[in-house]
C-alpha angles and dihedrals in degrees: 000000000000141000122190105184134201127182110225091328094315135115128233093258075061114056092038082174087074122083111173146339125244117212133202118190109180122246085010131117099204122195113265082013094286097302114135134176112257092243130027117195083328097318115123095210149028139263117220128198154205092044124171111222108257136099123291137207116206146172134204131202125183109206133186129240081270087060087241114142117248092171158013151190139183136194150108141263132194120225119215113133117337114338140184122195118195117215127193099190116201135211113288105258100020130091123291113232139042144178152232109235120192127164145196132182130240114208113205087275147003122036137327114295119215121227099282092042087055096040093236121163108177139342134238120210122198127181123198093252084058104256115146143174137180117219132188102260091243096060094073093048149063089041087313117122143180131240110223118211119277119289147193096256110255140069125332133181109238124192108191116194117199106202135200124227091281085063087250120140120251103158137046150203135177125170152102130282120184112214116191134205121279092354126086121227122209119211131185106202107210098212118197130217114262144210138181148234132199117206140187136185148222131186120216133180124241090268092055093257107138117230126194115236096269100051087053087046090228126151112190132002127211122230115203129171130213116219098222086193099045098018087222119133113236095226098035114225091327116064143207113282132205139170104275089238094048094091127160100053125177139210133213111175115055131122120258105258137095118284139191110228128225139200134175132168123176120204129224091243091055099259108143114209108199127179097245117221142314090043115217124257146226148201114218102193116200106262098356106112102181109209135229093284088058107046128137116257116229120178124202121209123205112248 
């Protein structure tokens, strides 16, 4: 069997702190102890011999010329017949897993723009547990990619944000990746171009007379969007929710398309205030992200 090694994407020339790699295979006696220099006549890695099919646990340690360990990898590999595992090792007490990430940009319609067609200066990456990164747009294109920060291996929710030069937001990308351990996984984000609303509010009672927060008695109030083309509401079964006094409230990252707005408050006292049909609609425009003063009027009735 084989193992070819990295350490966090990189090659042996790379990490000259490293000085060899240290290998246990369960249930194995392996020649030096299992201690093997980091690169052999150019090959980062070793080939091992004299293996019974079967399937084997192992574990890899790069150490220093202080024999302290930099980094390390585990796994298993099945033998049946030749193998090669290939082993990105991480730094000892981080995460174990990492991506590629690449992107391109969809416009509302035709093909995939590259960073100058889309007018694209740089793009900002941000995970669920906060890290975050900007990269030059070009980075993430033309067979180029990025290296996010180490991760447990699974799946993460990623936004990418793809800026102008004004550092504004014109495209937009939500989704999972899944990284695994010791294996790099390499990911190419589609954003789409992205426009904005802006909405306000007012409660009503059932006879059309408007009525401020407190006087309903209600708290908070959802905001949801129905996608006209797709029928798909843009915050699922849950909403949007805001302070009931936060109105007017924008938004930057939807997709260009008409949408039917919605709005609902509950009060404490179990009046329900719903935005009676036909909702009303509106156009998001790509690029276009309209402010306060311009904002939508919905009006919920108590029902």
């Amino acid at each position: 069997m084989t193992f070819r090694w990295s350490f966090g994407g990189l090659r042996c020339d790379d990490v000259r702190a490293v000085m060899g790699v240290n290998v246990t295979i369960d249930g194995e006696l392996l020649a030096n102890g299992g201690r093997y220099d980091c690169q052999a006549n150019g090959f980062d890695g070793i080939v091992l011999h004299d293996f019974a099919p079967g399937r084997y646990p192992f574990h890899l340690v790069a150490v220093n010329y202080s024999n302290e360990v930099l980094y390390e990898a585990s796994g298993s590999f099945v033998v049946d017949g030749h193998v090669t595992v290939s082993a990105d090792l991480t730094p000892v007490g981080r995460p174990h897993s990492f991506a590629y990430l690449s992107w391109q940009f969809a416009p509302p319609y035709g093909p995939f723009l590259n960073c100058n067609q889309a007018g694209i200066d740089s793009v900002d990456v941000m995970f669920e547990n906060g890290d975050s990164g900007n990269f030059g747009c070009w980075e993430g294109q033309g067979g180029n990619h990025v290296q996010t920060d180490y991760l447990e291996p699974g799946l993460h929710y990623v936004e990418l944000f793809g800026l102008d030069r004004h550092a504004l937001p014109q495209y937009y990308f939500g989704g999972d990746i899944e990284t695994w351990a010791g294996q790099p996984t390499s990911h190419t984000a589609e954003l789409w171009a992205i426009g904005g609303a802006a909405i306000r509010w007012e409660l009503r009672s059932w006879g059309g007379r408007p009525m401020n927060c407190g006087e309903a008695g209600v708290d908070r109030v959802g905001i949801n969007f129905l996608n006209l083309a797709t029928n798909q509401w843009v915050y699922g079964d849950v909403g949007d929710w805001h302070g009931c006094n936060d109105a007017p409230v924008t938004y930057e990252y939807l997709r260009p398309g008409r949408y039917a707005v919605d709005v609902y408050g509950k009060g404490r006292d179990g009046r329900e205030f719903i935005t009676p049909d036909p909702l009303p609609v509106i156009d998001v425009v790509a690029h276009q992200f309209p402010g306060p003063n311009s904002a939508l009027p919905v009006y919920a009735i108590q029902n």
